[in-house]
N, C-alpha and C positions, 0 to 999 in steps of 0.2 A: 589566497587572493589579497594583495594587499592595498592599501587606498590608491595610493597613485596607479595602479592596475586595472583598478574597479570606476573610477570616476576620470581617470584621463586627463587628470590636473594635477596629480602629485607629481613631482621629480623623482625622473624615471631609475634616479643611481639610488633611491630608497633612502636617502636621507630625511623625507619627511616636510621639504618646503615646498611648496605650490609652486609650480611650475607654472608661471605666470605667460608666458608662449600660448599654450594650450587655454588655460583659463581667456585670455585674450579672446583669441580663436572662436572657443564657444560663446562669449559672452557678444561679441561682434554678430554672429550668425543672427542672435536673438535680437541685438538694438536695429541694426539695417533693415533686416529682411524679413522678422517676425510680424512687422506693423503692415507688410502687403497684405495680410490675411483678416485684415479690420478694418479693409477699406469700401468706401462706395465708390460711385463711379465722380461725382462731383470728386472727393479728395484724389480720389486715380486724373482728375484731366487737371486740378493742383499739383500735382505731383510732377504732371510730365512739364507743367511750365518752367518748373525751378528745377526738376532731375538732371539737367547739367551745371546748375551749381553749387548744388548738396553733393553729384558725383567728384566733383574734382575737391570739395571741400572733405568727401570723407575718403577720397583718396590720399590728401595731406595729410592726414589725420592721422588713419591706418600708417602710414611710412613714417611717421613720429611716433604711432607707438611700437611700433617693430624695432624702429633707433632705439627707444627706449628702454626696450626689455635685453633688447641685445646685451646695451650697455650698463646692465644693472648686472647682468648674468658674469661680463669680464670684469666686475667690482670697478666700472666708469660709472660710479655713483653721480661726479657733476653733472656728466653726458646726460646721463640716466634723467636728471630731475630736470635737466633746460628740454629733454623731447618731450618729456611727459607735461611739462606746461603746455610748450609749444601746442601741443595735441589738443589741449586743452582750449587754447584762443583759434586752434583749427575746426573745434565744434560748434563755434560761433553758428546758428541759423539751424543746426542738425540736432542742438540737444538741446532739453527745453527746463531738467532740472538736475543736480547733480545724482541723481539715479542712471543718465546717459552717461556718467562720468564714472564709472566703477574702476574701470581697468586704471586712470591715471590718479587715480586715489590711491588705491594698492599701489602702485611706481612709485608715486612721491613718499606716499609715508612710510615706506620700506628704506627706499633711497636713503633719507634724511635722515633714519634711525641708522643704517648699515653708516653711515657717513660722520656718525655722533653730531648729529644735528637736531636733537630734538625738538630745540624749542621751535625751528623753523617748520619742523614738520607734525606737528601737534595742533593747528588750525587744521590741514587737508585729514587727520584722524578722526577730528570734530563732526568735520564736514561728512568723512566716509559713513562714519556710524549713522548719523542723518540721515544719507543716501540710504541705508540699508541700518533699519532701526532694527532690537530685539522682536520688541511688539509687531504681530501679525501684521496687523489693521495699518499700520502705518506705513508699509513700505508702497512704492512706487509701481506704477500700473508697468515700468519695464522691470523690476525687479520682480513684480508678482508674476509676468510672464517667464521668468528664467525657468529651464530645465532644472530639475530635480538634484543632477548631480553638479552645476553648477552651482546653484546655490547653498548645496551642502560644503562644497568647497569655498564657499565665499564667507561664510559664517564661521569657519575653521581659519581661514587665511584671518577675517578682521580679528578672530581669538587672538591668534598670535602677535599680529601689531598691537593690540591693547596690552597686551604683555610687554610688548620693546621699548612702549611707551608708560611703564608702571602702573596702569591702567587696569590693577590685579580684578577687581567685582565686574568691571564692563568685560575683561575676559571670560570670567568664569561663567557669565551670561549666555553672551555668544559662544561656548563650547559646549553647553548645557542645549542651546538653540541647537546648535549643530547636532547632539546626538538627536532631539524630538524628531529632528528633519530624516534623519538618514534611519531613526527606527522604526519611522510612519512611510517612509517611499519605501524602504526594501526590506520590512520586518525586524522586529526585536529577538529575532536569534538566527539573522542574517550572518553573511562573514562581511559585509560592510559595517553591520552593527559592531562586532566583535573588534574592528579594526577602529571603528570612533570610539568606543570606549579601551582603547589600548591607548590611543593616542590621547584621550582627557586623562587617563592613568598618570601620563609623561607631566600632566602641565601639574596636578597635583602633587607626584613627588617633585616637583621643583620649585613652587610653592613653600612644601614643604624645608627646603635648602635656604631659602630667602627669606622667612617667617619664624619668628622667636617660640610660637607655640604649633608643633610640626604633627602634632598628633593627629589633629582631627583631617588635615588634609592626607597624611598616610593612609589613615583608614579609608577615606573617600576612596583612593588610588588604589587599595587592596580591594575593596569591594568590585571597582572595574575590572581591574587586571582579572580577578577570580569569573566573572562575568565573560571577558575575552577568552579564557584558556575554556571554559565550558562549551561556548560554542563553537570554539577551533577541535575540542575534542571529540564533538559528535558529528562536525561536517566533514571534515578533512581523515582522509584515509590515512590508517599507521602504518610506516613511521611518518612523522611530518616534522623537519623543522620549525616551520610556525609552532607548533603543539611546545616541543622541545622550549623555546625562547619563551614561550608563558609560562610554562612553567618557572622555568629561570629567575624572567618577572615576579611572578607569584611568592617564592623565595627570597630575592631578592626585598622588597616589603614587608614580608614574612622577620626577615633579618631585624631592618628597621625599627619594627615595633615591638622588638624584644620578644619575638616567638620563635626560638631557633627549632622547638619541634615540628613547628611547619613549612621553617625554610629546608628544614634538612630532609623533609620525604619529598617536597616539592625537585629538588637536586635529584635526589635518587632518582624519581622519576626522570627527571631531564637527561641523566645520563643514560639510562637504558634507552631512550628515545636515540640519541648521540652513536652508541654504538651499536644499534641494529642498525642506523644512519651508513654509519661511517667505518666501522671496526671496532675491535677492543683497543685497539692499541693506535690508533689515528691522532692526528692533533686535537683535533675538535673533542673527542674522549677527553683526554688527558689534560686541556683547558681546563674540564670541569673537575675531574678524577681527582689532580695531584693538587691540590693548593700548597702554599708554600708552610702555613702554619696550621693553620685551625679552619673549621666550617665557616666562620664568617668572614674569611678569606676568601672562600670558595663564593659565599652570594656576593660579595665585592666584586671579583672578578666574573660570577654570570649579570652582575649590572647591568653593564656596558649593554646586555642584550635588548633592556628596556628603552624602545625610542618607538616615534610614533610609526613608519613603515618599516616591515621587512623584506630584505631582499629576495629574488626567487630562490 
């Protein structure tokens, strides 16, 4: 099972970005229609004076951000960032603090980054984190109401913008938040747990890539990674590709830190996984099988396996 599988917010080609459509979607469900359930009847005959023009205000609203996700999606980054204001001066009267504003937080400060516009999009980052703090106690009575796996995805999404925006310690917060969230709703030897700590695996060795002293976040990412493949090995029936690509992972770090005897049984493993998979003689074999020179060739090329979803 893999995140965008399991929470219905990741992008479904398994590349690993929040599929912001979906996130939308859920997040929507919860700002409109979750507050019917907290009402008395004095705010229900409030309600019904101005419910035509809160409906056509959050019908504007919703149709800029659907422009706007569209146009983020076909890399119409300007498109993208003029709906998601617009969206914004359309919740005039509907939102009451930037916690009603999640979705056009994520647009903008993705936009701006995908757009190399930082500096412009580093106030709406400010503001997201605000909208949705580390700290429990501090988030917003509509953020406190979001579903479980929205929020787990929201705290993964704002990881990664703190990241496009160099924002390395406020990431590493929010994806630390993210695993508490996702190992307290669905268990610490969940395959959604297995699947967040594969995906903080990613941001650590890449940390690692960008950082002059690489050790300590290696090790962080091996201790995950070794944490993902245990759980993918006692949930998931054999053979499993998942299984197979952690181990790779495993290896892969194993490489890294100058421990070719653990990159190279973590391999072995992976290839027997491979060809009860696929055959002896298959491509996917012979990927791992043939390197061109040596073992550390071979976890070079099972890298590539390490990213934060996998596909079915």
């Amino acid at each position: 099972v893999a995140p965008y599988e399991l929470f219905g917010v990741m992008d479904s080609a398994g590349s690993g970005e929040i599929d912001l459509a979906a996130l939308m979607q859920s997040y929507w469900e919860v700002e409109f229609r979750g507050a019917a359930h907290h009402t008395s009847p004095v705010t229900n005959e409030r309600r019904n004076s101005v419910s035509g023009g809160r409906s056509n205000s959050g019908s504007l609203r919703r149709s800029h951000r659907t422009a706007a996700v569209l146009a983020f999606r076909n890399a119409r980054y300007d498109d993208a960032i003029v709906n998601a204001k617009q969206a914004l001066r359309d919740a005039t009267g509907a939102a009451n603090s930037a916690g009603d504003a999640l979705v056009e937080l994520l647009l903008l400060s993705r936009a701006y980054a995908a757009s190399s516009q930082h500096d412009l999009g580093a106030g709406f980052v400010d503001t997201l984190m605000l909208a949705y703090p580390v700290v429990e106690g501090e988030k917003t009575a509509t953020v406190a109401n979001l579903p479980l796996h929205v929020r787990a995805s929201l705290e993964c999404n704002i990881a990664e913008i703190c990241e496009m925006y160099g924002k390395h310690l406020e990431a590493e917060a929010y994806y630390q938040k993210y695993i508490t969230t996702v190992t307290r709703g669905f268990g610490a030897e969940s395959l959604a747990a297995g699947d967040a700590f594969n995906l903080v695996a990613c941001f650590q060795l890449k940390r690692s890539s960008e950082s002059g002293s690489s050790g300590e976040h290696l090790s962080d990412a091996l201790v995950l990674a070794r944490k993902c493949l245990a759980i993918r090995e006692k949930l998931l029936p054999y053979p499993s590709l998942h299984v197979a690509d952690s181990h790779c992972n495993v290896a892969l770090l194993a490489r890294h830190l100058q421990d070719p005897g653990l990159a190279v049984k973590h391999l072995h493993k992976a290839l027997a996984i491979r060809e009860a998979l696929f055959g002896f003689d298959s491509l996917p074999v012979a990927d791992v099988k043939y390197p061109e020179t040596s073992i550390e060739d071979v976890g070079a090329s099972a890298g590539r396996q390490i990213q934060p979803g996998f596909g079915a």
